[in-house]
C-alpha positions as CSV (number, residue, x, y, z in Angstrom):
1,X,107.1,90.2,72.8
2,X,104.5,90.4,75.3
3,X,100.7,89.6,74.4
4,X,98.4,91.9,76.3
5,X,95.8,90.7,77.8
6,X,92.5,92.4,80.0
7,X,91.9,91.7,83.5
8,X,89.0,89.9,82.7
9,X,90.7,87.7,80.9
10,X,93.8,87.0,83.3
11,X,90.8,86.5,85.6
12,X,89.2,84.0,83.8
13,X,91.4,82.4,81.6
14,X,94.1,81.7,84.9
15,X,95.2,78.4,84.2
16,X,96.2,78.9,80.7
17,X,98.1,81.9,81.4
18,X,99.8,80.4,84.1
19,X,101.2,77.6,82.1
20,X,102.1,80.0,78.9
21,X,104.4,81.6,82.2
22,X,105.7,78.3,82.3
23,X,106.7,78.2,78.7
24,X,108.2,81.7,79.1
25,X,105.3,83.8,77.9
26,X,105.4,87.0,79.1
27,X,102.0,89.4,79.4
28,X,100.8,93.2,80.0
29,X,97.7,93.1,82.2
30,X,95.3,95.8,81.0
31,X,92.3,97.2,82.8
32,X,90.4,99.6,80.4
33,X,92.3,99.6,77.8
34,X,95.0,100.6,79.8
35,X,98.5,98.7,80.8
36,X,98.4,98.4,84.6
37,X,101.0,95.2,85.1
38,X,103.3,92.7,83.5
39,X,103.6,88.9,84.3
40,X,106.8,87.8,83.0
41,X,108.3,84.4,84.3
42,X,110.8,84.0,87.1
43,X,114.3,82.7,85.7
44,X,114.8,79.3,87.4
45,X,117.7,78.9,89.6
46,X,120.4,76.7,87.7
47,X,122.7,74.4,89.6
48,X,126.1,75.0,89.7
49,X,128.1,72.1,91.2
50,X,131.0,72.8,93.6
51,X,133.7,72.0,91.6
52,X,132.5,74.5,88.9
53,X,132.4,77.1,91.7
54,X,135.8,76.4,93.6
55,X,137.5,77.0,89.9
56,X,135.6,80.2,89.1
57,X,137.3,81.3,92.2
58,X,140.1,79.8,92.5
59,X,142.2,82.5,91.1
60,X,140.3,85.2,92.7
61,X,142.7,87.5,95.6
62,X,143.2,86.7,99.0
63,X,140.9,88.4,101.7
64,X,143.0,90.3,104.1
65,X,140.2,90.3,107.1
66,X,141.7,93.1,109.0
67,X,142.1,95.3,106.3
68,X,138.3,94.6,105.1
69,X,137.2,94.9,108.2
70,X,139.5,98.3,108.6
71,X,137.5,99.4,105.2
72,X,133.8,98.5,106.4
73,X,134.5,100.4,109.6
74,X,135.3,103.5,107.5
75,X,131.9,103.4,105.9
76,X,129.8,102.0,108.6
77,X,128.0,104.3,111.4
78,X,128.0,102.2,114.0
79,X,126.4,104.1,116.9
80,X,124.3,102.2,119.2
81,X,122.6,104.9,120.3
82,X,119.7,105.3,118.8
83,X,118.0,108.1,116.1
84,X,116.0,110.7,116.8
């Protein structure tokens, strides 16, 4: 649930908002009275080692290049001249 908070208060309490981000706080900036914006914390990139990842595709299909390349052409304008 997200705690709102005034822009006075994101202005002066900074620091300690910042770090509740950290702890995965998330907050509805209000001006007014008003919601105007939301500060929710960025999901942190997890490591995946490569063995993990060679498996999870190890039984994916083949690429046939030619015919994906066959298929992009299809869809893709490629005129080098350019728009008007």
């Amino acid at each position: 649930m997200a705690r709102d908070i005034t822009q006075r208060q994101l202005r002066n309490d900074s620091g300690e908002i910042m770090r509740a981000l950290d702890q995965g706080e998330t907050f509805v900036v209000t001006r007014n009275g008003v919601p105007v914006g939301e500060l929710t914390p960025l999901r942190r990139r997890r490591f995946v080692p490569a063995d993990a990842a060679i498996a999870m595709f190890r039984g994916a299909p083949s690429v046939e290049l030619t015919k994906l390349r066959a298929d992009l052409d299809s869809v893709a304008r490629q005129d080098p001249s350019p728009r008007a």
